[in-house]
N, C-alpha and C positions, 0 to 999 in steps of 0.2 A: 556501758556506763563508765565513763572516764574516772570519776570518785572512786569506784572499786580498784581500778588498776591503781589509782594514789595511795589508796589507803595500804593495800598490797606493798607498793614501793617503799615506803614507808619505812612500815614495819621491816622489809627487809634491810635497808637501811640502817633503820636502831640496832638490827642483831646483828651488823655487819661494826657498826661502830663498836658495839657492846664487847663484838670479838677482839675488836681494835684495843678497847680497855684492858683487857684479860690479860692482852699480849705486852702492855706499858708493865702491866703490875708484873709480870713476871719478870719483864726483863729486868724491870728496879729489883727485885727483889723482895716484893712484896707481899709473895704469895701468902708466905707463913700469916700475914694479917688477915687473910681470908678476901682479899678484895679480887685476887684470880678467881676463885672459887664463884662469887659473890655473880661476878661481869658474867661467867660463862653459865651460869643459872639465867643470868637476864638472857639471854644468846637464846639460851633453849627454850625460855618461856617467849620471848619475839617468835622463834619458828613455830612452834605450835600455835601461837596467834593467829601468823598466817595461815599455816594447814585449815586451820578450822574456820579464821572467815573464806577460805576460798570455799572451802563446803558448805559451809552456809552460803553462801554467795548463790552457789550450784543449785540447791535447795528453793530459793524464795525467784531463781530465773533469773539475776542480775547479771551471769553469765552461762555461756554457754560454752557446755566441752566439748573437744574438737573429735570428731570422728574417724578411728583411726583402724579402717578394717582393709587387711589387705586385698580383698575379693572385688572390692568395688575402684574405679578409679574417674573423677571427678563425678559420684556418682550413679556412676552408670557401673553393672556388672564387667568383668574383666572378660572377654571373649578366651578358651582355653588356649589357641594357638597365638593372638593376639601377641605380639614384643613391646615393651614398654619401651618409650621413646627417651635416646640419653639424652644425659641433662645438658651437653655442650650443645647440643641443637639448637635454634630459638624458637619460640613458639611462634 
């Protein structure tokens, strides 16, 4: 679902600009006004945004997590003697 990855982006976005703000107000010298303070709250509340629509996401099926087990390979069980093929090879 393409709108998940948007909203996704997004969000990471806001908390990447939000970091962007933190980093103005300190340089000016702003901090002591609390507006560092303030941006880098927004930062962490954008992260946890995303952490949790991606679970939720996971949750209702809009996405699917990718399956990361070393035993198996496209699949299929890994044969014990079997070499795995390097990656400069082509397929």
């Amino acid at each position: 679902m393409w709108w998940v990855k948007l909203i996704v982006v997004i969000l990471l976005l806001a908390a990447v600009i939000s970091l962007g703000r933190a980093l103005m107000s300190l340089v000016k010298g702003q901090g002591k006004e609390g507006k560092t303070m303030r941006a880098l709250a927004w930062r962490v509340g954008f992260s946890v945004a995303v952490f949790l629509f991606i679970i939720l996401s996971m949750y209702m099926g809009w996405v699917q997590p990718h399956d990361v087990n070393p035993t198996l390979r496209y699949g299929e069980p890994i044969q014990s003697g079997e070499v795995a093929p390097s990656r400069d090879q082509g397929e």
